[in-house]
Structure formats: C-alpha cells, structure tokens
N, C-alpha and C positions, 0 to 999 in steps of 0.2 A: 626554377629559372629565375633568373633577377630581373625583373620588370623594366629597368633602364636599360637595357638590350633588345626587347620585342618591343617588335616594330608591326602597325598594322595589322597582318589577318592572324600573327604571331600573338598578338595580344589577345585580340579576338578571342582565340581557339583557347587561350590559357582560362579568360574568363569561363568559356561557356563551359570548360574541364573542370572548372570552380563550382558554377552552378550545377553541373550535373551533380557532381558529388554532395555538394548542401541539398541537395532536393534527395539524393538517397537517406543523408542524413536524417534527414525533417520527416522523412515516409516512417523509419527504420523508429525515432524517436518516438514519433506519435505513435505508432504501434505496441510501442513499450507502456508509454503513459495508459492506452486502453488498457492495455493487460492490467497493467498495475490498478486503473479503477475498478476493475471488474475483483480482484482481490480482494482491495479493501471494502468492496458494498457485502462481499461473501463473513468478510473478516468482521466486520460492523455488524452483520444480522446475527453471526456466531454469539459474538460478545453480549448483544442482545438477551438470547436463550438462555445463557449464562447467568443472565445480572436475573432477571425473571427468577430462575431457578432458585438462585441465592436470595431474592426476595422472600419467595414461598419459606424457603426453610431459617429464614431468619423471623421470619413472622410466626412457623408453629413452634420455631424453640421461646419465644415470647413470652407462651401463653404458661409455662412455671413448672411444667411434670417433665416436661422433653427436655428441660434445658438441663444441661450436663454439669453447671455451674454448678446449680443448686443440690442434683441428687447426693446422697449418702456413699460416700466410696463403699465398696464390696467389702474389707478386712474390719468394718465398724459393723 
C-alpha cells in the first residue's frame, strides 16, 4: 500500500502489520544466530582434539626413529 493514501487507523494497522512481522523476523533470526553458536562452540572443541592430536604425533615424529623423512625406503 502507498503510505500517502492511509489515513489514520489505516496507517495505524499497516504499522503494527510492520511490527508484527519485524518481531517474527528478530524471534526467527535470533534463533538462527543461537543455532549457529551452539555449532560453532561444537566446531571449535572438535578443532581443538584435532590440533591436540596433531600436536602428540608431531611431537613423537620429532624424536628421529618415527619420522618417515628420515627412514631408509624399503627397495635400499
């Protein structure tokens, strides 16, 4: 509707038809954004175990028997 048409309770009603829908919006958005944090703290502890992980076995390939750089290929 064109705003320089409504008149009074006309206007009214278009606003509050505005706000309703922005306050479903705002409900509908915030509930996405929760989701979404709740991912990424899952996503972030994952990545965590991970790096851990890859710490441990970057630390015992270090130590010069494990590290595959170094060993003797099989056909020598």
């Amino acid at each position: 509707m064109d705003n320089d048409t409504l008149t009074g309770d006309g206007r009214i009603t278009e606003l509050e038809s505005r706000l309703a829908f922005q306050d479903d919006l705002i409900e509908e958005l915030n509930s996405i954004v929760g989701k979404q944090q709740v991912q990424l703290n899952r996503l972030e502890a994952s990545l965590n175990v991970i790096a851990e992980k890859f710490r441990g076995v970057e630390s015992q390939g270090a130590s010069g028997a494990d590290n595959p750089q170094e060993e003797t290929p099989p056909h020598y």
